[in-house]
C-alpha positions, 0 to 999 in steps of 0.5 A, spaced: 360 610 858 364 615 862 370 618 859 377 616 862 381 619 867 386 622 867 393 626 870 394 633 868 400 631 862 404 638 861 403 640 853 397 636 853 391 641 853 385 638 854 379 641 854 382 644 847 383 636 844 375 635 846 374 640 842 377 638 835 375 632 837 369 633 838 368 638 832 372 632 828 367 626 829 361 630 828 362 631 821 360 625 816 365 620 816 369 623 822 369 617 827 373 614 820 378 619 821 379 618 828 379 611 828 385 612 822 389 617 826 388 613 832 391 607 830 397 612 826 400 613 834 405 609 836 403 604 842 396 604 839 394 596 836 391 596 830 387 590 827 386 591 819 378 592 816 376 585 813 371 584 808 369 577 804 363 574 801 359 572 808 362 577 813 367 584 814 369 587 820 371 594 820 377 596 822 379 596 830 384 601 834 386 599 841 389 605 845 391 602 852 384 599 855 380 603 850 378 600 843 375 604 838 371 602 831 368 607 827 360 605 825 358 610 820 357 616 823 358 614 830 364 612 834 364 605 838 368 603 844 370 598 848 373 597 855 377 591 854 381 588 861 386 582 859 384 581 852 375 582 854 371 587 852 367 588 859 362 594 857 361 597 850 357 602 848 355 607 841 358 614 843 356 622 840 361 625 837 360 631 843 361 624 848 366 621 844 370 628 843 371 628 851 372 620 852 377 619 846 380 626 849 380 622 856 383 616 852 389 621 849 391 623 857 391 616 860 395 614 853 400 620 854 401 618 863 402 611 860 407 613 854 410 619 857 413 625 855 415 621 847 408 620 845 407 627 845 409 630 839 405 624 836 399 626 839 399 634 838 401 632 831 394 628 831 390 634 833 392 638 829 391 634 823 384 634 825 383 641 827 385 642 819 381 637 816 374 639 820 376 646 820 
């Protein structure tokens, strides 16, 4: 699944998020991490894990028109138009660093300049807890 395009956003380095990303989502029960810290940034949609007897879900983020689950070791996504998914697919974490970091761009363009703290904080966090 290609990664999302996005403008240049001033404060927004890019290519240093697909690292952190990259390096966060590739360590045991990193996708988790980044599902969780997505779904802490304002605008971003959350549906809570479930678990019962006969069936559980995990927890689900939705970032503009990309959701996001953690499957184990491997980050799942979405691209969801009008409420369906029209592709999904199981990302790497080197493929998942790039697409999550695609995702933050198109999701600081849409939000503007005021999500950007938040963003900056998110990455820093998790060059913190991959280091």
């Amino acid at each position: 699944m290609d990664a999302p395009r996005a403008p240049e956003f001033p404060g927004y380095d890019r290519p240093a998020a697909v690292e952190v990303l990259s390096r966060a989502l590739g360590q045991r029960g990193g996708p988790g991490l980044v599902v969780a810290g997505l779904g802490s940034l304002p605008g971003a949609s959350v549906i809570a894990a479930r678990s019962g007897f006969f069936r559980s879900s995990p927890m689900l983020v939705q970032l503009g028109q990309w959701r996001y689950e953690a499957r184990g070791d491997v980050l799942a996504t979405a691209h969801v138009v009008g409420g369906i998914a029209v592709a999904q697919g199981l990302l790497t974490p080197v493929n998942a660093g790039e697409h999550v970091a695609g995702a933050l761009g198109v999701f600081l363009a849409e939000q503007g300049e005021r999500s950007l703290p938040d963003v900056l904080a998110l990455l820093e966090g998790l060059a913190v807890a991959s280091a």
